[in-house]
C-alpha positions, 0 to 999 in steps of 0.5 A: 275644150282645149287643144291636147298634145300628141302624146295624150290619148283617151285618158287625158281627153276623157279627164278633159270631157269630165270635168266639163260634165262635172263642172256644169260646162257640159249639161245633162241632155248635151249631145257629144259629138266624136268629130267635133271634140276631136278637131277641137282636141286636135287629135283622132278620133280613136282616143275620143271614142276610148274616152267616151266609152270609158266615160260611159261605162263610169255613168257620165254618159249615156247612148242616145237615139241614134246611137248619139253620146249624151251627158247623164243625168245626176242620179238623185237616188244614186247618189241619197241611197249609195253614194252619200251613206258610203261618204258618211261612213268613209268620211267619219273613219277617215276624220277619227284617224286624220284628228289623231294624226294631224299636223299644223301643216294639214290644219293650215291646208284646211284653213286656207282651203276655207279661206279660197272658199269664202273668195270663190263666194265674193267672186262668185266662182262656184267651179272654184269654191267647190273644188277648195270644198272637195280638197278640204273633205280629200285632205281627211284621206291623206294619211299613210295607214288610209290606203285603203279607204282612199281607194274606196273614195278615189273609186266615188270621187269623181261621181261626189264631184259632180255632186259637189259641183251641182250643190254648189250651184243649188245653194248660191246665196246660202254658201257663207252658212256651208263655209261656217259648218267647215269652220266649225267642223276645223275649230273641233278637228284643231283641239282633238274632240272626236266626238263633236267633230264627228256630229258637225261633220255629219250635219255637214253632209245630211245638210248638203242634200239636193232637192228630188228632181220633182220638188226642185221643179214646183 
């Protein structure tokens, strides 16, 4: 964790405690300890407390015995049963309206975020190849008339984040094949074809689903 100026307080370090939990740096089960993020923070207590019980409220952590604060478990039927048919419906609403709309500018962010996604794979960095694969899935949101449906994503990001980050590291080796739906998926945006657009971004997303926590084990 790094050091926070003075004037940051509990939302910059509960920023800070998530995305070491959503990048994997800090494990499910880990305990978080109040005194220990605060000196390495460099600032109170108070504010570590706000943010760990924000984080908590948002599900990230949980009350151990004790009363300890541990990092959550990802919840395999939260996120197969809400959190995925919400993205479906958000993301193939946001894609007819994107299609429409779409510059060359917004296709050329698409191709370059493609692009640190295959380098992120030759270097190995997932925290960098899901982040660019995260920017190219928030880009459908960014359109003046989406307000509302951002909002409804902004309200699950951080939770499809985390998701992101943990699929990442499950399919290490078959990424190349994840990066070549994302071109398949930009080659149809590019000439205007809502509906196979539409098919290729679905598959994309039923695809990229995680094992159950008791399969993933045998």
């Amino acid at each position: 964790m790094q050091k926070l100026q003075k004037s940051s307080l509990g939302g910059i370090a509960k920023d800070e405690i998530m995305k070491m939990i959503i990048t994997g740096k800090l494990k499910p089960g880990d305990r978080l300890k109040e005194v220990e993020i605060a000196e390495t923070m460099g600032i109170s207590r108070i504010p570590v407390r706000e943010a760990l019980l924000l984080l908590e409220q948002e599900g990230f952590i949980e009350s151990g015995p004790y009363k300890n604060n541990i990092v959550a478990e990802l919840d395999y039927r939260e996120i197969v049963h809400i959190f995925l048919p919400i993205r479906r419906i958000l993301e193939t609403y946001a894609l007819r309206h994107f299609i429409d709309r779409a510059t060359e500018e917004q296709f050329a962010y698409l191709e370059y975020q493609i692009r640190t996604m295959e380098w992120a794979i030759k270097e190995t960095n997932l925290e960098k190849y899901a982040d660019a694969d995260i920017k190219f899935h928030e880009c459908l949101f960014d359109s003046g008339d989406m307000k509302s449906v951002a909002s409804i994503w902004s309200s699950i990001s951080n939770r499809m984040r985390m998701y992101f980050f943990a699929s990442a590291r499950v399919l290490e080796g078959k990424l190349d094949h994840v990066v070549a739906a994302h071109e398949e998926l930009l080659r149809c945006m590019r000439s205007r074809d809502y509906e196979l657009a539409e098919q290729k971004l679905l598959a994309h997303i039923d695809e990229i689903v995680l094992p159950a926590p008791d399969e993933s084990t045998r």
